[in-house]
C-alpha positions, 0 to 999 in steps of 0.5 A, a space after each residue: 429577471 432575478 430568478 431567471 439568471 439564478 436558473 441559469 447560473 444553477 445549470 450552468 454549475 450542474 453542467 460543469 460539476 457533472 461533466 467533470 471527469 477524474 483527471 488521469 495521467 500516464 505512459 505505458 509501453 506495455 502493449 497489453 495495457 497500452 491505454 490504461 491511465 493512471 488516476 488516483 485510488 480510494 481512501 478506503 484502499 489505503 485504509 484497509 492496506 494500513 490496517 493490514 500492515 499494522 496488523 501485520 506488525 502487531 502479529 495480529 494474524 486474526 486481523 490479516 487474515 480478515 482483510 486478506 483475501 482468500 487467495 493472497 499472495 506475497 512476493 519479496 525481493 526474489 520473486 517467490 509468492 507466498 502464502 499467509 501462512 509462510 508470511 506469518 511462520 516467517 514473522 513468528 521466527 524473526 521475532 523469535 530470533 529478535 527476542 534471543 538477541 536482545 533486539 528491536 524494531 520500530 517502524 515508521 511510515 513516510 507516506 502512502 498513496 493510491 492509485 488505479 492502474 486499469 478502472 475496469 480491472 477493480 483494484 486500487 494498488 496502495 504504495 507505502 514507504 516505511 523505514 524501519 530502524 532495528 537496535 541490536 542487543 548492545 546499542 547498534 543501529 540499523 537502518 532501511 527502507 520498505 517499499 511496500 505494494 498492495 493490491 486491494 480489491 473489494 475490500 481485501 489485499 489481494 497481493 502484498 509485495 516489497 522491497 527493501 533499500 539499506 539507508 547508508 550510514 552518514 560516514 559510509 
C-alpha cells in the first residue's frame, strides 16, 4: 500500500510540474500585437546586455562589437539610428572633451530586468537604469539617469536605445 500511494503522490507532482506554464501578464493596444503577453527574459539576456554595457564603458570596442550583431542599431532621445561605428566616434570624443576639461564620470546601475514581448519573435528586451554622476574640473556635480533598451537575440544586441532623465538638485 506504501508503495502504491508514493506512485501516485510521484504522478501527481509530475502532473502538476509539467503542466506549469510561464506566468504571463499585459495589455496592449497595438492592434498588431494585441495578444502578445509580457513573461520574463532570460538571464542570459541580461548577462550579455551587462556585458555590453560594461564594455561599452570601459571603451572595450573589441568586446561590443563581438556581442553586437552585425546589423546593430542605436537610437537616442531624437530618434536618429546609428551605427556601431558613429557610437564609438561619439564615445572617443566625449572622452576626448572630458580629459581636456579635467572631468569624470561614474556610472552606477539601479536595476535591470528582462522580459519577452512576443516568444515567437526570439528576443529577450533588457531594461536598465543607470545614474551617472559626471565631476566637472573645480569640484561640481552633475547628475542623471539612463534609461537604457537592449534588444537581444541569439546571444547579441541587436538594438541599443535610451534616454536620459536630469535628477534635480535638492535646492532646485
Amino acid at each position: 500500500m506504501k508503495k502504491l500511494n508514493i506512485k501516485y503522490f510521484t504522478i501527481i507532482i509530475a502532473l502538476f510540474l509539467f503542466s506549469c506554464e510561464i506566468p504571463t501578464v499585459g495589455y496592449n493596444t497595438y492592434e498588431r500585437a494585441k495578444d502578445y503577453k509580457f513573461s520574463l527574459g532570460s538571464e542570459e539576456s541580461i548577462e550579455v546586455a551587462m556585458n555590453f554595457d560594461k564594455a561599452w564603458g570601459d571603451r572595450d570596442f573589441e568586446t561590443m562589437t563581438a556581442l553586437a550583431s552585425d546589423s546593430i542599431k542605436f537610437s537616442f532621445f531624437n530618434g536618429v539610428e546609428r551605427d556601431l561605428d558613429f557610437v564609438k566616434d561619439l564615445a572617443l570624443r566625449q572622452d576626448s572633451i572630458r580629459e581636456a576639461n579635467g572631468s569624470s564620470v561614474e556610472a552606477d546601475l539601479k536595476h535591470v530586468y528582462s522580459v519577452v514581448l512576443n516568444p515567437d519573435s526570439g528576443f529577450d528586451f533588457v531594461q536598465s537604469a543607470v545614474v551617472y554622476t559626471a565631476t566637472d574640473s573645480v569640484g561640481n556635480i552633475n547628475k542623471w539617469r539612463v534609461f537604457e533598451r537592449f534588444a537581444v537575440k541569439d546571444g547579441k544586441v541587436q538594438r541599443f536605445g535610451g534616454a536620459w532623465q536630469d535628477i534635480p538638485e535638492e535646492t532646485e
